[in-house]
C-alpha positions in Angstrom: 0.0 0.0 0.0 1.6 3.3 -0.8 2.0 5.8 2.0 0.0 8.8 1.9 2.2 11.9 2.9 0.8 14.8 5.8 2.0 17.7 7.4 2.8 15.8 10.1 5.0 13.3 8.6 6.8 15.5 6.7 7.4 17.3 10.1 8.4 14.3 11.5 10.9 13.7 8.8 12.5 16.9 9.4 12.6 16.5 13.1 14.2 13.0 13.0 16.4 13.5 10.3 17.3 17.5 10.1 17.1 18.5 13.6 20.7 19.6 13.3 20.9 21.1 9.5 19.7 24.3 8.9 17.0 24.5 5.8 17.2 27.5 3.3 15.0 27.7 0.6 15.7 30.2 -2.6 13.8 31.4 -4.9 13.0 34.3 -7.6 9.6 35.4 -6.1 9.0 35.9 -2.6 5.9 34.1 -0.8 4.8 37.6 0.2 5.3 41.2 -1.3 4.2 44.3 0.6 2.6 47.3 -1.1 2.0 50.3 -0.3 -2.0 50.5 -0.9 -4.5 53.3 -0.3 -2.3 55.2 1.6 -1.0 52.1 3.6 0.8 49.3 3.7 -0.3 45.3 2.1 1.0 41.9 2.5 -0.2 40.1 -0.5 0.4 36.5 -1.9 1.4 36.6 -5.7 -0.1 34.0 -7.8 2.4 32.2 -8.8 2.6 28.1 -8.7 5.8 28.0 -7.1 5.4 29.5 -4.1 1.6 28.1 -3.4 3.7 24.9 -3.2 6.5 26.0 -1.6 4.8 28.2 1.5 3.3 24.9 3.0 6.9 22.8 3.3 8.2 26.0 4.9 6.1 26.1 7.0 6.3 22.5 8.0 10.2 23.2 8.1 10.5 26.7 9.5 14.2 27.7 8.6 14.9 30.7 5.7 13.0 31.7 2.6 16.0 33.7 0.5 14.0 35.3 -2.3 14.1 38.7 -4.3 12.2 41.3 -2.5 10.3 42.9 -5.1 7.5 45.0 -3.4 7.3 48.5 -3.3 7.0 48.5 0.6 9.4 45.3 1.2 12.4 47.2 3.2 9.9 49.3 5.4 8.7 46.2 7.1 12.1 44.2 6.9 15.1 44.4 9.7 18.6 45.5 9.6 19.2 42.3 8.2 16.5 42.3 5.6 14.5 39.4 7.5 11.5 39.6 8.2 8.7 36.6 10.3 6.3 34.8 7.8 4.0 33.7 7.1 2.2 37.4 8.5 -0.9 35.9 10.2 1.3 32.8 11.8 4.9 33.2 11.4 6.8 29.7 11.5 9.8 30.6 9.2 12.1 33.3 8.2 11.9 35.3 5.1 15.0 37.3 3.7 15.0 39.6 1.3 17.7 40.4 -1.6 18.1 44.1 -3.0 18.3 43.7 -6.4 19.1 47.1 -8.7 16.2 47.6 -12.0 19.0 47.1 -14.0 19.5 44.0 -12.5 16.5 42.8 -12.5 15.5 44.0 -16.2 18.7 42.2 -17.7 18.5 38.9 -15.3 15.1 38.2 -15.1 13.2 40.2 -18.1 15.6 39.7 -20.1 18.1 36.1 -19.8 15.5 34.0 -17.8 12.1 35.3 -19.0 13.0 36.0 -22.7 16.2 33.2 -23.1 15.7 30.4 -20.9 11.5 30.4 -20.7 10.4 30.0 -24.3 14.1 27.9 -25.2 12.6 25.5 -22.4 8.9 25.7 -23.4 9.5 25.3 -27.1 6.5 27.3 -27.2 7.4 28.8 -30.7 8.2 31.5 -29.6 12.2 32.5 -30.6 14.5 32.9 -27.2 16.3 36.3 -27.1 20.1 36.1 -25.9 22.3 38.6 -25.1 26.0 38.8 -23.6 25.0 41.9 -20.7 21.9 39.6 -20.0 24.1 36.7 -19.3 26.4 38.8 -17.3 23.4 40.2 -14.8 22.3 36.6 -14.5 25.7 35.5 -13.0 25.9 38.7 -11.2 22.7 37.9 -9.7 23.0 34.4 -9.2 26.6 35.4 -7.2 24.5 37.7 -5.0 22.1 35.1 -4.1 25.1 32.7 -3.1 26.4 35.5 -0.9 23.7 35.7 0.9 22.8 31.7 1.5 26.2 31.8 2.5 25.7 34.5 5.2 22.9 32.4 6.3 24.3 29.7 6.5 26.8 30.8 8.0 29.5 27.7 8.1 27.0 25.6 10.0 25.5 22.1 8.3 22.9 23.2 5.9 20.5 21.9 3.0 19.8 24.3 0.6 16.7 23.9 -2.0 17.0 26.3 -5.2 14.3 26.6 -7.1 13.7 27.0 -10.8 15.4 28.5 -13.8 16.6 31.5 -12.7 19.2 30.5 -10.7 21.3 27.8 -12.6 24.8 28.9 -11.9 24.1 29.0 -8.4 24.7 25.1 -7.3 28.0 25.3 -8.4 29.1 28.8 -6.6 27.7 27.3 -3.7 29.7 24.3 -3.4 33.0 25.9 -4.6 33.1 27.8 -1.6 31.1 25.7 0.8 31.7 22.1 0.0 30.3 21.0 2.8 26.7 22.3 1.9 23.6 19.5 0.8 22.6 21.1 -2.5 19.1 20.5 -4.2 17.5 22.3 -6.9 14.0 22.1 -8.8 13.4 23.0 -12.2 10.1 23.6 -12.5 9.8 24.3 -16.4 10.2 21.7 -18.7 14.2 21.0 -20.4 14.0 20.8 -23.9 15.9 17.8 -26.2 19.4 17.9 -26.5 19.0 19.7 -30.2 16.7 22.7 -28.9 19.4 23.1 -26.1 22.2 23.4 -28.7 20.9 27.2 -29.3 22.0 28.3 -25.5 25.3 30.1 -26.0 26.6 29.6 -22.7 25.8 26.1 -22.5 28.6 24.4 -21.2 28.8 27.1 -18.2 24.9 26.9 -17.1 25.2 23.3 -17.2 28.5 23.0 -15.5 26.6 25.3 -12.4 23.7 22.9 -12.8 26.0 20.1 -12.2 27.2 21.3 -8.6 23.8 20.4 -7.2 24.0 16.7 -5.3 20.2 16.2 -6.2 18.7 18.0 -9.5 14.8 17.2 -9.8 12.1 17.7 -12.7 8.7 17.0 -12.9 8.9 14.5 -15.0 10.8 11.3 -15.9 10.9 12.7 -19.7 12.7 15.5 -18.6 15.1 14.0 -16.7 16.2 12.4 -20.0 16.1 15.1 -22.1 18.7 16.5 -19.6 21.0 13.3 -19.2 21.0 13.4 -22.8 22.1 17.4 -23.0 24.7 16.9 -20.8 26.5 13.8 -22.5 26.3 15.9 -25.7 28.0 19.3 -24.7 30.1 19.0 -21.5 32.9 16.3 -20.6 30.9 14.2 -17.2 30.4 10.7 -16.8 26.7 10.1 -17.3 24.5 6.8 -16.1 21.3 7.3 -18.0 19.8 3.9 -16.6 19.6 5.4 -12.3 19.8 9.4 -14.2 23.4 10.4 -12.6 25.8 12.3 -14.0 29.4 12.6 -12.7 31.7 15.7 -13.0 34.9 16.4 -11.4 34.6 13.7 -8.8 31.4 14.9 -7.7 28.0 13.5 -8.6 24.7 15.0 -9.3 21.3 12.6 -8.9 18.5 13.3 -11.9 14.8 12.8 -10.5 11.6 13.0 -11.4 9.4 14.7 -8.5 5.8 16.1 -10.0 4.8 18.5 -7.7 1.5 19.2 -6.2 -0.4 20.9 -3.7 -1.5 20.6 -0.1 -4.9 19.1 -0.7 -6.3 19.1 2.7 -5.5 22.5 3.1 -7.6 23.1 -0.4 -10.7 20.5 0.7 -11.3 22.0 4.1 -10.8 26.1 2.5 -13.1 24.9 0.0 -15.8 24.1 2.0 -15.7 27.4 4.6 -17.9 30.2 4.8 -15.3 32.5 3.2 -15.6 30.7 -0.2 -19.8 30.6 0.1 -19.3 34.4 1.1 -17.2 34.7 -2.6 -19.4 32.5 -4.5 -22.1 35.0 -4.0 -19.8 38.2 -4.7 -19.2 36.2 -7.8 -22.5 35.5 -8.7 -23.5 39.0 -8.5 -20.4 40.5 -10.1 -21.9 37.7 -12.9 -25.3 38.8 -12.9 -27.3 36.0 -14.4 -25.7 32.8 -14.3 -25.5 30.5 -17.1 -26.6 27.1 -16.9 -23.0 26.4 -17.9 -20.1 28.2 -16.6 -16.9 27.4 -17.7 -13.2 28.6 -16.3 -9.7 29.7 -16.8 -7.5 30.7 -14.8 -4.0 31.5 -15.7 -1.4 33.8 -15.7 -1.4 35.9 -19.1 1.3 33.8 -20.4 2.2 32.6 -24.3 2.5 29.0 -22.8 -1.3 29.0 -21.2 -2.6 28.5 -24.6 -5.3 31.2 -23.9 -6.1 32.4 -27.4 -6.6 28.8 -28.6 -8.9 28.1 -25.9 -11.5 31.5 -26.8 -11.0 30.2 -30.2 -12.3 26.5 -29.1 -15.3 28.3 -27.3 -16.2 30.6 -30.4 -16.2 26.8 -32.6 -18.2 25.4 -30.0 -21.0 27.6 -30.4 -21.2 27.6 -34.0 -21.0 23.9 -34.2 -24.0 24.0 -30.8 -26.3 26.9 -31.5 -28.7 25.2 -28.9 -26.1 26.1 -26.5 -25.8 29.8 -27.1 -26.7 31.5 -24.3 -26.7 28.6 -21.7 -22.9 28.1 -21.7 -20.9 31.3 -20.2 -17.2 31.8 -19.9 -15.2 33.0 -17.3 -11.1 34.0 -17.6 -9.1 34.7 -14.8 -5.8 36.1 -16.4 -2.8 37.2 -13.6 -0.6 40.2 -15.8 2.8 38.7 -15.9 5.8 40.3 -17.2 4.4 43.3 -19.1 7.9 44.7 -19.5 8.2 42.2 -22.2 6.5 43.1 -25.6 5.7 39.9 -26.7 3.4 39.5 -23.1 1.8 42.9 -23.7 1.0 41.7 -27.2 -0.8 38.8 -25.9 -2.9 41.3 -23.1 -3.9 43.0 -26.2 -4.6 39.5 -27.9 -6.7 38.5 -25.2 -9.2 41.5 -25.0 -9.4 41.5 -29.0 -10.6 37.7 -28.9 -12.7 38.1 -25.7 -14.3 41.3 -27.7 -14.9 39.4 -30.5 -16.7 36.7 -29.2 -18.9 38.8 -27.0 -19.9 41.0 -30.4 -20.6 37.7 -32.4 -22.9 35.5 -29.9 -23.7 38.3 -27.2 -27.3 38.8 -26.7 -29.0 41.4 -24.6 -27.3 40.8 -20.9 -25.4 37.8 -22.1 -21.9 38.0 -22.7 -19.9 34.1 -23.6 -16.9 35.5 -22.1 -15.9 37.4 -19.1 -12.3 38.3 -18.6 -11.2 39.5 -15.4 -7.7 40.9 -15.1 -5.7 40.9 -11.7 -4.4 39.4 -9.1 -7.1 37.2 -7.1 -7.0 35.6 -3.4 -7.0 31.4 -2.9 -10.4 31.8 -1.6 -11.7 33.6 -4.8 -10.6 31.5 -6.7 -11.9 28.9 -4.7 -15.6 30.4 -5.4 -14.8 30.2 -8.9 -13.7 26.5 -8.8 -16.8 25.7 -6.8 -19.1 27.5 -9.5 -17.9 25.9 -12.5 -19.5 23.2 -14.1 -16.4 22.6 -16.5 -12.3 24.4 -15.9 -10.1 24.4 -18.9 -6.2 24.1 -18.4 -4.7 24.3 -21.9 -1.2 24.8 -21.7 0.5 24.3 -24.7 3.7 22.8 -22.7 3.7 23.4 -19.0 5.5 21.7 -16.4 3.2 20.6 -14.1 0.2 23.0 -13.7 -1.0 23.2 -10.3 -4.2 24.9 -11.4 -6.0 21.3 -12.6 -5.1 19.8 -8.8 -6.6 23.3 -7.1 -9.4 22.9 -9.4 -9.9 19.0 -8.1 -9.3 19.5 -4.4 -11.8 22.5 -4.1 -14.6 20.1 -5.6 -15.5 18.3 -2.2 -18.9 17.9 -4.3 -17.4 15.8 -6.4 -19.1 17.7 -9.8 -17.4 19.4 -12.7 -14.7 18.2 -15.5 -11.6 19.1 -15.5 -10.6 19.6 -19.5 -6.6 19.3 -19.0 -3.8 19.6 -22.5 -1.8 16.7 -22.3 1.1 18.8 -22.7 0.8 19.4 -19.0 2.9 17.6 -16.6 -0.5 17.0 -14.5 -1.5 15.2 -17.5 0.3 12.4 -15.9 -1.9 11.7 -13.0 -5.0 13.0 -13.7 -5.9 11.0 -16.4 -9.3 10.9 -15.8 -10.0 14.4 -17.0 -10.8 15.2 -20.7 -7.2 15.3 -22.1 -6.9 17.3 -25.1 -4.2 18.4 -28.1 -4.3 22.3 -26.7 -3.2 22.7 -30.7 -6.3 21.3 -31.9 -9.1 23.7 -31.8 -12.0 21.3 -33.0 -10.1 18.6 -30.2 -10.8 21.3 -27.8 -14.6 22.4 -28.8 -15.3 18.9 -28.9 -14.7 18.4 -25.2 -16.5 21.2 -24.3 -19.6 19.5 -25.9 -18.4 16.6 -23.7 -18.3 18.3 -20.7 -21.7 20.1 -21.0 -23.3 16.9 -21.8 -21.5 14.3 -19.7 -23.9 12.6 -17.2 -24.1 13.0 -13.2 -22.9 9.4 -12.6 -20.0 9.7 -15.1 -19.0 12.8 -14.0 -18.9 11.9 -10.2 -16.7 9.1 -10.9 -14.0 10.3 -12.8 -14.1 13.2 -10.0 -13.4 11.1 -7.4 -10.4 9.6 -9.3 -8.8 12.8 -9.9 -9.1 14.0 -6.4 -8.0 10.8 -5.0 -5.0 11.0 -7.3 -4.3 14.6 -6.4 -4.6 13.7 -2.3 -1.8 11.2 -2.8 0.8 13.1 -4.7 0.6 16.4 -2.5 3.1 18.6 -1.8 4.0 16.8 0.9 4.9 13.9 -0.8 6.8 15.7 -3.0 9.0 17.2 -0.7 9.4 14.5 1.7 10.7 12.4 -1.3 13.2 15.3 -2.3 14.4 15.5 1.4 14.6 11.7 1.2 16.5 11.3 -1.5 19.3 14.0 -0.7 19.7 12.0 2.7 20.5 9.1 1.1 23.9 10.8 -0.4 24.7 10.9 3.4 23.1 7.6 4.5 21.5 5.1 2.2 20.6 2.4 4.8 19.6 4.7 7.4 16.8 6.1 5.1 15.8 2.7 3.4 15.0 1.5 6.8 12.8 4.4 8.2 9.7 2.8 8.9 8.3 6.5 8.8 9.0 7.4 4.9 9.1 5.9 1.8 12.5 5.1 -0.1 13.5 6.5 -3.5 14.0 3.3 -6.1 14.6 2.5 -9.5 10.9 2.3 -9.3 10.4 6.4 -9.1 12.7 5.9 -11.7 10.9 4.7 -14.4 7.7 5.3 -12.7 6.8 8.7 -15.3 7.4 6.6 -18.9 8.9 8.1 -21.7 7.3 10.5 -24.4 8.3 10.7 -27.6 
């Protein structure tokens, strides 16, 4: 029987195990930005995927959260040190803030990470942008960040998680000058094949910092390959493809497939509180009348989220279903992300043309097919929204994971709706029991639309309880108990076989994700 992962046994974990290693997490965004609002001062949690999954292991953990502070009110509520208690409400960890110049962050982030390494990763079709000042602000940054893990850690035992793209020369600048560190990091975009790769110009170098980490995970299995492949093309290491590790300079790096996920008993029991019946009725007047359909997507307004292609599916829908003009209603959640970049103000502009046309052609009197909301929305909000849906649509064109289709799943404690989920989503994976469709295919996608507004109670019931069954068994907790797991057993392989508390990694995780062509 396969253990189910909790709070508590991840807490447990980290008692018996790291009771004497400090835990610092890193990351690009912060888990909470303060604004100045209305004349005062806001603690708000961005939407972003990363630190949703991230805030509930810290918590379990305490330790520090090193992370870019980005608000315009960050340093008024921070210490001389730049720390600060978090979360607000119920502080259990540590959150410190790095100062990070515009220039900075224009060049690192706009520019090498979000228009370089994002869409070369995505293969999204759209081109990557390189630039040599762009690369430099990315090491510059990256050495900033180690300074300051280092300061934290200050020469004690410590186990440092990195997380994501933007920080892939870091591994290595950590270990050179603090060998004695346990270093993991998390990709959570996708790595492309070995020929997509080849376009990076400082390839060898990114990899090479890559390569200092003792555990490297992916969502995926496939992934995992597509990296173990890169690396045996373009630098000199030593590279086991059947266990996925690579070794360099004496030193070896593990390859993993973790797929994230979310805390689902946090989502189940939110789901079901007064706060979310208080939104659903703030909703359902902000709506006005209420279709007897009402689909959802919720995204941040990004090239990859296939956003276009999904008002393009609805528009076909209707003409193919005239009978369901006016019954079946459309509601878009789209998070602005990265407007400094033209090709994501483009797509804002893309957005609202599409959502316009729609509402022009099959409008009629108060009804409107789509209704596009713009901003940055709570948990519970969005919660509401889940809960009022009869049908969500996640159509990535290539995502990583997608944590949107699990939050969708765990806030249906009813057991109702269908999730309609692109197979070029990580999530695809283990939720197979939603509608998976070619996010390309525009009839594909209309088609299961039709499905989901016609699918019956009992069918729709059953494959609901699948997916959140699946969903409460690979949750966050899971996934980082296995991370923390696996970089113990670089220490002490036996000890953590034998924990009668936790699960081992095998050969099984392995080869547990299959291989996509």
């Amino acid at each position: 029987m396969t253990h189910t992962w909790t709070k508590h046994g991840l807490l447990d974990l980290i008692a018996n195990r790291m009771q004497d290693v400090r835990f610092i997490a890193v990351s690009n965004r912060e888990p909470y930005i303060h604004r100045r609002i209305d004349g005062g001062i806001r603690c708000i949690q961005p939407a972003s995927g990363l630190a949703t999954a991230l805030d509930p292991v810290m918590k379990a953990s305490g330790g520090v959260w090193v992370a870019h502070g980005s608000g315009d009110a960050d340093r008024e509520v921070c210490d001389s040190r730049s720390r600060l208690n978090a979360p607000p409400d119920d502080p259990t960890y540590t959150l410190r803030r790095v100062w990070l110049s515009k220039r900075l962050e224009e060049e690192y982030y706009y520019g090498l990470a979000n228009e370089g390494l994002w869409p070369l990763c995505h293969v999204a079709f759209h081109r990557p942008r390189f630039s040599q000042k762009n690369w430099e602000s990315y090491r510059e940054v990256n050495q900033i960040f180690a300074d300051v893990v280092l300061e934290e850690a200050d020469g004690m035992p410590a186990f440092v998680f990195i997380q994501d793209y933007h920080f892939g020369l870091l591994p290595r600048m950590l270990k050179t000058q603090a060998p004695n560190l346990h270093v993991a990091q998390f990709w959570h975009i996708p790595w492309p094949n070995r020929e997509t790769f080849r376009a990076f110009p400082w390839k060898e170098e990114l990899l090479d910092g890559m390569l200092g980490n003792d555990l490297l995970g992916f969502h995926l299995r496939y992934h995992c390959v597509n990296f173990l492949d890169t690396v045996d093309r373009h630098v000199e290491a030593k590279v086991e493809h059947e266990h996925g590790d690579i070794t360099r300079g004496g030193r070896t790096t593990m390859v993993r497939p973790f797929p994230i996920s979310i805390d689902f008993d946090w989502h189940d029991a939110s789901a079901r509180s007064a706060e979310v019946e208080c939104e659903m009725d703030i909703w359902r007047a902000q709506l006005g009348t209420m279709p007897e359909f009402l689909g959802l997507g919720i995204d941040r307004i990004d090239y990859t989220k296939g956003i276009p292609e999904r008002l393009q599916a609805l528009d076909l829908f209707l003409e193919r279903n005239p009978e369901y003009r006016g019954r079946v209603g459309f509601v878009q959640i789209g998070v602005p992300s990265r407007m400094q970049i033209g090709d994501y103000r483009e797509l804002n502009c893309e957005i609202a043309r599409e959502t316009e046309r729609l509402n022009e052609k099959w409008g009629d009197g108060s009804y409107r097919p789509v209704r596009l909301f713009r901003g940055e929305y709570s948990q519970i909000q969005l919660m509401a929204l889940h809960r009022l849906a009869n049908f969500c649509i996640v159509s990535p064109l290539h995502d990583g994971m997608n944590l949107v289709a699990k939050e969708f799943v765990a806030s249906r404690y009813d057991e109702n709706g269908v999730l309609i989920l692109s197979s070029f989503a990580g999530a695809a994976r283990e939720l197979t029991d939603a509608l998976l469709v070619n996010p390309f295919s525009i009839d594909e996608m209309a088609e299961a639309i039709h499905r989901a507004v016609t699918m019956g109670p009992a069918e729709c019931r059953k494959r609901m309880q699948r997916l959140r069954a699946a969903t409460a068994e690979n949750n966050i907790y899971r996934w980082a108990g296995k991370i923390l797991l696996t970089l113990l057993k670089t220490e002490s392989s036996e000890q953590a076989e034998s924990s009668e508390q936790t699960e081992s990694v095998s050969a099984a995780d392995w080869d547990m994700e299959g291989v996509e062509v």
